[in-house]
C-alpha positions as CSV (number, residue, x, y, z in Angstrom):
1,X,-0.9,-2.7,-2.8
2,X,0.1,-5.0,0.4
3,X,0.6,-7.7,-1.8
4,X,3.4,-5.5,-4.0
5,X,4.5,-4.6,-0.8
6,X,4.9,-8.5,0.9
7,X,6.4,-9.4,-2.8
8,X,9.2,-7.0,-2.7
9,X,10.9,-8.2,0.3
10,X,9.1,-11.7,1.9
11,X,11.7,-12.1,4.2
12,X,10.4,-8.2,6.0
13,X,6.7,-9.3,5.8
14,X,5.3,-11.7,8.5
15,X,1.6,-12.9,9.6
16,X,2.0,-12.1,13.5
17,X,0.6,-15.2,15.1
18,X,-0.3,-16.5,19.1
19,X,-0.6,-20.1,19.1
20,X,-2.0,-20.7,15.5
21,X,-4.2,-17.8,15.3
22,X,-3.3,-14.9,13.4
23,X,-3.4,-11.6,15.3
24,X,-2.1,-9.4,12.6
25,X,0.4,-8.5,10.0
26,X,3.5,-6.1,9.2
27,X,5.1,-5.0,5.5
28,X,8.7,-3.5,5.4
29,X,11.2,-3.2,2.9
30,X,14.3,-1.5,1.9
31,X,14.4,1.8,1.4
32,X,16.3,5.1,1.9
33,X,16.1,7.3,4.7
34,X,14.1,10.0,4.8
35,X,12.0,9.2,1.7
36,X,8.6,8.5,2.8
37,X,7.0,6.6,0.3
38,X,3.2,8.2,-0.9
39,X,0.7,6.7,1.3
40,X,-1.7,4.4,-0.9
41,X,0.8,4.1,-3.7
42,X,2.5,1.1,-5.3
43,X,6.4,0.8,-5.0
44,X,6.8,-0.6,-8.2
45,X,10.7,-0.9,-7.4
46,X,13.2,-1.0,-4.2
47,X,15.9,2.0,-4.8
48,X,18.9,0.4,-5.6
49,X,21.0,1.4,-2.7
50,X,18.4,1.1,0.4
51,X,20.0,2.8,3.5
52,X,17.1,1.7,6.1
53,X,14.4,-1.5,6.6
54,X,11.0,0.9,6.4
55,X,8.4,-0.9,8.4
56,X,5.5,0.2,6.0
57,X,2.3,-1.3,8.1
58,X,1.8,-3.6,11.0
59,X,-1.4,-4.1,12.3
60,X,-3.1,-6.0,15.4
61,X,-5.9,-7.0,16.3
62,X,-7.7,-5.5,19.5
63,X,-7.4,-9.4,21.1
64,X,-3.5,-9.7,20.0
65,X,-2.6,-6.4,21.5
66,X,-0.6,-6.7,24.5
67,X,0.9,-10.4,23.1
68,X,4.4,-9.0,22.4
69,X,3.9,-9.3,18.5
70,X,5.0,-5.3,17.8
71,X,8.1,-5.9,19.8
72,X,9.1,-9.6,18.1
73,X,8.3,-8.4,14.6
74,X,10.8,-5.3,15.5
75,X,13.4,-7.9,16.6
76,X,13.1,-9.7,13.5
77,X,13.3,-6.5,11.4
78,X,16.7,-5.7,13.6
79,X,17.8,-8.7,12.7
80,X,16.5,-8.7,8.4
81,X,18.6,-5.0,8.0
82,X,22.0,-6.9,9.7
83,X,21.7,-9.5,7.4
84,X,21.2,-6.6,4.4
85,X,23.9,-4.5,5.9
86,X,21.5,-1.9,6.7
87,X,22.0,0.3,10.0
88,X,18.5,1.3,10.9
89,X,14.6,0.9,10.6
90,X,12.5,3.6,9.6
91,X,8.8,4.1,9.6
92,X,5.9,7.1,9.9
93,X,4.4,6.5,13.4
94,X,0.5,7.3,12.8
95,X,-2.4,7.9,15.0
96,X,-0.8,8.8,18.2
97,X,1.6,5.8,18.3
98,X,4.9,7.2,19.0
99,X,5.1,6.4,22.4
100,X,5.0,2.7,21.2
101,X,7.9,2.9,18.4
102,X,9.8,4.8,21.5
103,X,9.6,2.0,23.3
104,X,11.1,-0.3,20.7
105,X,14.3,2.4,20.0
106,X,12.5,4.6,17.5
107,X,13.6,8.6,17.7
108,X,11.0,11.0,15.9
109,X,12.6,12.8,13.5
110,X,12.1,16.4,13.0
111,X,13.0,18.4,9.3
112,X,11.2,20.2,7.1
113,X,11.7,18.8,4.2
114,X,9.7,15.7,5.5
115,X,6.6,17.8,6.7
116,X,5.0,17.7,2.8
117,X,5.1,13.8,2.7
118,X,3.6,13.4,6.0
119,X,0.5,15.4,5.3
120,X,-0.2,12.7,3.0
121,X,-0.8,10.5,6.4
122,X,-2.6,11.4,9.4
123,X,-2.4,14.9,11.9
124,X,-0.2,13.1,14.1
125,X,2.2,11.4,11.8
126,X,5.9,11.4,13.0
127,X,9.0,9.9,11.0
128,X,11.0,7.9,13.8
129,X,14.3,6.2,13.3
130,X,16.0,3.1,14.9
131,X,19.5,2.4,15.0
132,X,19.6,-1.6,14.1
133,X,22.4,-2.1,17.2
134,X,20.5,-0.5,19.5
135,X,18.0,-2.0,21.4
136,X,15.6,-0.4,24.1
């Protein structure tokens, strides 16, 4: 499924590297806002008219953390939707990292109508939005 996910949009998907070790990875792709896409599901197609770059994963390692990567790979995202005309980022903020997304712009987002797709994800799973031209 990461692989369907890194195919769809490359240019979204990076190896997060310190020197030449890897440290981690992040996914996104276009998407609309406020559709959270089934947790463990394949894409199988972008929607046609994507409002939003939805950072899907990103994942460091315990040594990487603290190295910056989060905050490059969401400067690069920023800088993927502008080139796509998109106006924000999007993502589901899971085990108790809102505070983090917060600090990189992201609002969490609060409507009912998202509370079925997030019990798919974990009991603290928030949906936080960035503005692209805002920066924290």
């Amino acid at each position: 499924m990461l692989a369907e996910k890194a195919g769809l949009c490359p240019e979204a998907c990076r190896k997060l590297v310190r020197g030449e070790e890897m440290i981690g990875y992040a996914l996104a792709h276009p998407w609309r806002l406020f559709d959270i896409p089934r947790l463990d599901s394949y894409l199988l197609a972008l929607p046609p008219d994507p409002d939003c770059l939805y950072l899907h994963d990103i994942a460091v390692l315990p040594e990487g953390r603290g190295s910056g990567a989060a905050g490059r790979y969401v400067d690069h995202l920023r800088a993927t939707a502008r080139s796509r005309g998109l106006a924000s980022l999007a993502c589901v903020s899971v085990y108790g990292t809102s505070r983090l997304w917060r600090a990189f712009g992201f609002e969490i987002i609060v409507d009912p109508r998202l509370e079925a797709a997030l019990r798919g994800y974990d009991e603290s799973a928030t949906y936080m939005v960035a503005r692209v031209e805002e920066s924290p």
